[in-house]
C-alpha positions as CSV (number, residue, x, y, z in Angstrom):
1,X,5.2,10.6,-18.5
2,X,4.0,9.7,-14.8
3,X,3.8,11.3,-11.3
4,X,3.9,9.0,-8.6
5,X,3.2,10.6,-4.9
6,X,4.6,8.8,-2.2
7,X,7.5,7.5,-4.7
8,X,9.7,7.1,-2.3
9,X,7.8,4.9,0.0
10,X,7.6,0.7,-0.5
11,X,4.7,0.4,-3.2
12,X,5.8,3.6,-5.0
13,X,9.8,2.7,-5.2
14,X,8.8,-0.9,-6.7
15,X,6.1,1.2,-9.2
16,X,8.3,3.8,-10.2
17,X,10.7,1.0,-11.3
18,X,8.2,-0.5,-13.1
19,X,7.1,2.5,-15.3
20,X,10.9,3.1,-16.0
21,X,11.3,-0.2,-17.1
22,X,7.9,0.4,-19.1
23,X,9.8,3.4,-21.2
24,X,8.3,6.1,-18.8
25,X,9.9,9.6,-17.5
26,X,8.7,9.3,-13.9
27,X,8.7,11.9,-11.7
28,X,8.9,10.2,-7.8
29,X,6.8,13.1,-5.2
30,X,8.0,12.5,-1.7
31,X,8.5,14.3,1.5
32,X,10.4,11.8,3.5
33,X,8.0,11.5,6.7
34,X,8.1,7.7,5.8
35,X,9.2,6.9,2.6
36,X,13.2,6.4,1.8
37,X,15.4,7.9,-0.3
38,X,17.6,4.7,-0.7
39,X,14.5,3.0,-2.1
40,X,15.2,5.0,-5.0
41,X,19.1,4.5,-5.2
42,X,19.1,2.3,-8.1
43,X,16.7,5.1,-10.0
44,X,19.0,7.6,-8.9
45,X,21.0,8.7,-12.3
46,X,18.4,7.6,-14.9
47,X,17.8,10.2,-17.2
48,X,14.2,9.3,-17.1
49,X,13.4,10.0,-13.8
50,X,13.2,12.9,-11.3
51,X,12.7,12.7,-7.8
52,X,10.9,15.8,-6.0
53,X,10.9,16.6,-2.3
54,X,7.5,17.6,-1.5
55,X,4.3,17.6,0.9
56,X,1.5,17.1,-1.5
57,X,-0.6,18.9,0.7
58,X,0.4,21.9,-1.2
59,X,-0.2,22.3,-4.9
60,X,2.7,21.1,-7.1
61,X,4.0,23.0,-9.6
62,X,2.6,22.2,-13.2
63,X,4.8,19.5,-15.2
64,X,4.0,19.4,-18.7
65,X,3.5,16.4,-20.7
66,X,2.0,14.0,-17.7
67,X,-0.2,11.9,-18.9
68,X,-0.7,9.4,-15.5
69,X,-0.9,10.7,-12.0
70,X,-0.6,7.9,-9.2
71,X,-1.3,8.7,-5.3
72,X,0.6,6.4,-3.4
73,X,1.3,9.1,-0.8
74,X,0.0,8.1,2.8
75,X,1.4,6.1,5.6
76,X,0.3,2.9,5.5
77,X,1.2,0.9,8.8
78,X,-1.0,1.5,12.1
79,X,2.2,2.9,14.3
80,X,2.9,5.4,11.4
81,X,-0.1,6.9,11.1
82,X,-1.6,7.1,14.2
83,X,1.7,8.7,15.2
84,X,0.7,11.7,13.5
85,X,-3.1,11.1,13.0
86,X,-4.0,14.9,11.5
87,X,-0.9,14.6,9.0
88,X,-2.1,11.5,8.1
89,X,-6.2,12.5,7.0
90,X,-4.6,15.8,5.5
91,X,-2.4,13.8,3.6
92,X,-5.6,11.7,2.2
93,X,-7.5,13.9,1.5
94,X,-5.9,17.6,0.7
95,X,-3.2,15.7,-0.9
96,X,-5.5,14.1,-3.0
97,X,-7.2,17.3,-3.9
98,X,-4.3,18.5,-4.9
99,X,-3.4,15.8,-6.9
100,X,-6.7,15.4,-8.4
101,X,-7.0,18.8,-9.5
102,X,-3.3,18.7,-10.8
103,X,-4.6,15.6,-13.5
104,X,-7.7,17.6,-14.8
105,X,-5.9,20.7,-15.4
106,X,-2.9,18.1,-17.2
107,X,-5.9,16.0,-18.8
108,X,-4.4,13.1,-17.3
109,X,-5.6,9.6,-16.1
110,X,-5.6,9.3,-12.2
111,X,-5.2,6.3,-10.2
112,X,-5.7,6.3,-6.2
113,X,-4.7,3.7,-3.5
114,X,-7.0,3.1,-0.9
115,X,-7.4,0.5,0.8
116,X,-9.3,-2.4,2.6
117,X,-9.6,-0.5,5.9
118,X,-12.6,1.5,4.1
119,X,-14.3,-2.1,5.0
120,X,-13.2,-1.8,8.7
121,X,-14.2,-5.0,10.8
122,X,-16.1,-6.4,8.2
123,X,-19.7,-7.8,8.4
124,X,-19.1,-9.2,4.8
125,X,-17.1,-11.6,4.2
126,X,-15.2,-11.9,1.8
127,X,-15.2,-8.1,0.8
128,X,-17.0,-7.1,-2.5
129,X,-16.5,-3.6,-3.6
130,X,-20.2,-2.7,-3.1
131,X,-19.7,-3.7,0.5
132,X,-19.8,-0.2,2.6
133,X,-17.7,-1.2,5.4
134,X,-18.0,-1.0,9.2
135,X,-15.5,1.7,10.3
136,X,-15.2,3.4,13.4
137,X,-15.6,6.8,12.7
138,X,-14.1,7.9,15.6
139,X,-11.6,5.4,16.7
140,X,-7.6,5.0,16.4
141,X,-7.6,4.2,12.9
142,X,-10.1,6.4,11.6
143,X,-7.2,9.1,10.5
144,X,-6.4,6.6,7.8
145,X,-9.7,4.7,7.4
146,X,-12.0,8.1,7.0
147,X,-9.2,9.9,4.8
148,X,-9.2,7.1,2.2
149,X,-12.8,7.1,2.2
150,X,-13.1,10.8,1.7
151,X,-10.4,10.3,-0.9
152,X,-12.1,8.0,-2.4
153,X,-15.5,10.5,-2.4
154,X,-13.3,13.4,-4.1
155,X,-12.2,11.0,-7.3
156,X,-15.7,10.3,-8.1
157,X,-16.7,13.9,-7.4
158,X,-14.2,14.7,-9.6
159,X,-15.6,12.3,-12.3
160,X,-19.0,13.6,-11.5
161,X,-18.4,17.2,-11.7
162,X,-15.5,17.8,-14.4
163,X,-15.4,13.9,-16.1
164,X,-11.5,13.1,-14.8
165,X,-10.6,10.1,-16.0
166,X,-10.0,8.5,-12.3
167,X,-9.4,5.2,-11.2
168,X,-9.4,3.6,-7.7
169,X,-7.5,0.7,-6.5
170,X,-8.4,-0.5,-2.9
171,X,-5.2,-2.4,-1.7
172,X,-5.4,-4.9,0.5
173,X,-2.4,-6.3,3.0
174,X,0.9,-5.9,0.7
175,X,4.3,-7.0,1.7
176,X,8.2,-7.8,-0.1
177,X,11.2,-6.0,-0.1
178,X,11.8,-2.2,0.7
179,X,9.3,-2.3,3.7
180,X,10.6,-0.3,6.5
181,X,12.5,-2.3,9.0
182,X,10.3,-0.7,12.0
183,X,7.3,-0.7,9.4
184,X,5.0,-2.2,12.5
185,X,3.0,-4.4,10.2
186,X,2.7,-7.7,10.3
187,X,5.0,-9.5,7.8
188,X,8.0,-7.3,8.6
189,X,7.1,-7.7,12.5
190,X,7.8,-11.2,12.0
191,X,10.6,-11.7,9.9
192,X,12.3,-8.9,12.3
193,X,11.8,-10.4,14.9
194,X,12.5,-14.2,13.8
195,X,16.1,-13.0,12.6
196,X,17.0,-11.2,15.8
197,X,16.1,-14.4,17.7
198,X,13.2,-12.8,19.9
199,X,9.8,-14.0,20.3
200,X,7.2,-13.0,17.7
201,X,4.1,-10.6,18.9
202,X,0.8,-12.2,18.5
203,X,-1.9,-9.3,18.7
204,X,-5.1,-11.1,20.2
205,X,-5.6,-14.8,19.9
206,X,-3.7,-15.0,16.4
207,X,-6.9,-16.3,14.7
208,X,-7.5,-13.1,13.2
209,X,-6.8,-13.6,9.0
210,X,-5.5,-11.7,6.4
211,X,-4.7,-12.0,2.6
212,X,-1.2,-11.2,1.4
213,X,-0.1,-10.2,-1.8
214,X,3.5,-9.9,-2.8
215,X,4.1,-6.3,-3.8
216,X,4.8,-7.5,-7.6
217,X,1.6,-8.5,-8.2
218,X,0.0,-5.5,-6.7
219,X,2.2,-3.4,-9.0
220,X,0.9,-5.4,-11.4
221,X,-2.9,-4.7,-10.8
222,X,-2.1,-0.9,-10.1
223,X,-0.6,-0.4,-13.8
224,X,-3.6,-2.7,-15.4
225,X,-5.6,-0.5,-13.4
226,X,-4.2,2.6,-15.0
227,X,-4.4,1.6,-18.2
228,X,-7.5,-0.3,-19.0
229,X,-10.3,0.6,-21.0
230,X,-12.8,2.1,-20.3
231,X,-12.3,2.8,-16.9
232,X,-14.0,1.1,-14.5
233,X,-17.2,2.7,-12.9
234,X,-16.2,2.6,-9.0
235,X,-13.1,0.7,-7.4
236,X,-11.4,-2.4,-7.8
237,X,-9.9,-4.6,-5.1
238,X,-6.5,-5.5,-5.6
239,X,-5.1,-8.3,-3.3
240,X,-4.6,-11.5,-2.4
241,X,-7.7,-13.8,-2.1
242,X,-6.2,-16.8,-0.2
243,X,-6.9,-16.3,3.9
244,X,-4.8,-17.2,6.7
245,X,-4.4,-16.9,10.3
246,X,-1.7,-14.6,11.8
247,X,-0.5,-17.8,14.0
248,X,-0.2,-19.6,9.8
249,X,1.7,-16.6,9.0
250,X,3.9,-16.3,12.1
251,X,4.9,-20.3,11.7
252,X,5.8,-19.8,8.4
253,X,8.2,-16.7,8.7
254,X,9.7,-19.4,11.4
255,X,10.0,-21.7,8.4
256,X,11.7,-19.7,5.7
257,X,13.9,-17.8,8.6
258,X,15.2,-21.3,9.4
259,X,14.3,-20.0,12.7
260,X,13.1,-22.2,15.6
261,X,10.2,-19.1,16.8
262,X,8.1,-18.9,19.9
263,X,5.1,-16.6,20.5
264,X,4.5,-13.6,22.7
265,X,0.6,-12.6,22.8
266,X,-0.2,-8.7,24.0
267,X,-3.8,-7.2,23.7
268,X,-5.3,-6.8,20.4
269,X,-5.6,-3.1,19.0
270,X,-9.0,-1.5,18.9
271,X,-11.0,-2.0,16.1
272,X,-8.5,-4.3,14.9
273,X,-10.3,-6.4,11.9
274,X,-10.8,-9.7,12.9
275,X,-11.1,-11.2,9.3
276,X,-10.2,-9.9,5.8
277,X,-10.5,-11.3,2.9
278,X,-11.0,-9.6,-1.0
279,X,-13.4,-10.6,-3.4
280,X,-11.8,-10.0,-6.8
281,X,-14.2,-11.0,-9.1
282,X,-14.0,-7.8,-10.6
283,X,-10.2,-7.5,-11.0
284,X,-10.5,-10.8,-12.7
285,X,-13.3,-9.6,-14.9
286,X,-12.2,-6.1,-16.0
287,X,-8.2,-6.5,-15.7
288,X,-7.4,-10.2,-16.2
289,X,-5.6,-9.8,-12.9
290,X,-4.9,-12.4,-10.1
291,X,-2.1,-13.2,-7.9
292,X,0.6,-15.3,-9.0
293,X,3.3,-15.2,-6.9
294,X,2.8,-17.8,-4.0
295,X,3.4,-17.1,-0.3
296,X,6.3,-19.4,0.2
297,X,7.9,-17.1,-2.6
298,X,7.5,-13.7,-2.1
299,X,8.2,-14.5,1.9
300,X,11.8,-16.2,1.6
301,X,12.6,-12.8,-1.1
302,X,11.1,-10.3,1.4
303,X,13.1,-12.2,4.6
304,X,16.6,-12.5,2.7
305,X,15.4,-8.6,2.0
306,X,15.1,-7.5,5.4
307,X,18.5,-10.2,6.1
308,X,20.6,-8.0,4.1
309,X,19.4,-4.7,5.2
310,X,20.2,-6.0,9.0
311,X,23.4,-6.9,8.2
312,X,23.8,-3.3,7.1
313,X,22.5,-1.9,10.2
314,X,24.9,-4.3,12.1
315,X,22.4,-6.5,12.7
316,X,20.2,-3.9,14.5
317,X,16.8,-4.8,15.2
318,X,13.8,-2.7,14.1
């Protein structure tokens, strides 16, 4: 039996699937401020799976027979979670206490998502896992950049101090279908605005990169993540390793649109990463994990995705 946090939300919908489709009972832990109920719909009357409306900032009640706890519960996208910029570092890291201290007292297995914006504008390049980061501590994104860090600080406290069997996955840029329509990042940003015939934002030049990874394989690497043996000593990148420009990516969401597209640049965000890449060398090593869906792929599902869900809306835009 599993607990997924943030089960409502785009990585946890697609992992609570997966786990049901594994033979678990899943219990999906949400309180709504971003993730979607209807991303559950299909889960809705399986008699495997419960879905719980709660802030995992306070303790959850004690469900017995968990044996995996996953926290997938934080906004994710810049405009979410510097909306609410306290929410969002309480979320990280009381939320995680909570959860952390839930799996010790269950004697279950832990798995956390961070993320790649613990490297901040990176110095390295690619990004190993012993690579510290360069984060402003201060700045816009430091709700979200210094909550996953201090996260990621309280699983290995816990290791240290009570021997929780914890595992931490550092995601890097995911995208396919269930993200938010007004998710603000850059995949869905595109495809958005290529089907409602507007121009497509550039933040900065363009030639900032990025690695994307469809959200099946990062599902993937989360569940080898969970259940390898023994666990690994300190956190694995999952992501994509292949680097493009955000001008590459914009072209090709003009591509599998079938979109004729033209560009719109407005000022680049602060401390917005100029390159990111992963190094998973260790993913490789200690999960037999890489990437396999390509680009082209995973962006003509996740467009027809978003298609469908604007014909829906009645062809709203985000």
């Amino acid at each position: 039996m599993a607990i997924v946090a943030g089960g409502a939300g785009f990585l946890g919908s697609h992992l609570c699937t997966r786990l049901i489709d594994d033979g678990y009972r899943v219990h999906a832990v949400d309180d709504f401020h971003t993730g979607l109920a209807g991303n559950l719909d299909h889960l809705a009357d399986h008699p495997d799976f419960v879905l719980m409306d709660h802030d995992i900032r306070q303790p959850l009640p004690r469900i017995g027979g968990v044996t995996e706890v996953y926290n997938l519960a934080c906004p994710a996208s810049p405009p979410h979670y510097q909306d609410q910029p306290i929410r969002t570092a309480t979320t990280s890291v009381v939320g995680t206490l909570n959860l952390l201290e839930l799996a010790h007292d269950l004697g279950a297995r832990f798995l956390m998502t961070s993320t790649s914006e613990i490297y901040g504008d990176p110095e390295v390049h690619p990004q190993p896992e012993s690579y510290r980061g360069c984060v402003n501590t201060i700045g816009p994104r430091a709700c979200y950049d210094e909550g996953k860090r201090m996260a990621e600080s309280l699983c290995y406290d816990f290791v240290r101090q009570y021997q929780t069997d914890v595992r931490v996955a550092r995601v890097f840029n995911t995208y396919g279908p269930r993200m938010r329509l007004d998710d603000g990042r850059i995949v869905s940003n595109f495809v958005a605005q290529a089907l409602t015939g507007r121009k497509l934002t550039i933040y900065g030049t363009g030639r900032q990169t990025r690695s994307f990874c469809y959200v099946d394989d990062l599902i993937e690497g989360l569940v080898r993540l969970m259940r390898v043996n023994p666990r690994p000593e300190g956190p694995v990148n999952i992501g994509n390793p292949e680097e493009h420009t955000i001008i590459e990516m914009a072209h090709l969401i003009g591509r599998l649109t079938g979109r004729e597209i033209s560009l719109t640049h407005d000022p680049l965000p602060a401390d917005d990463p100029r390159r990111r890449r992963p190094d998973i060398t260790l993913a490789r090593r200690l999960l037999g994990w890489q990437p396999t869906v390509p680009r082209r792929t995973g962006g003509a599902a996740t467009s027809a995705w978003f298609a469908g869900q604007m014909d829906n809306a009645g062809g709203t835009p985000p």
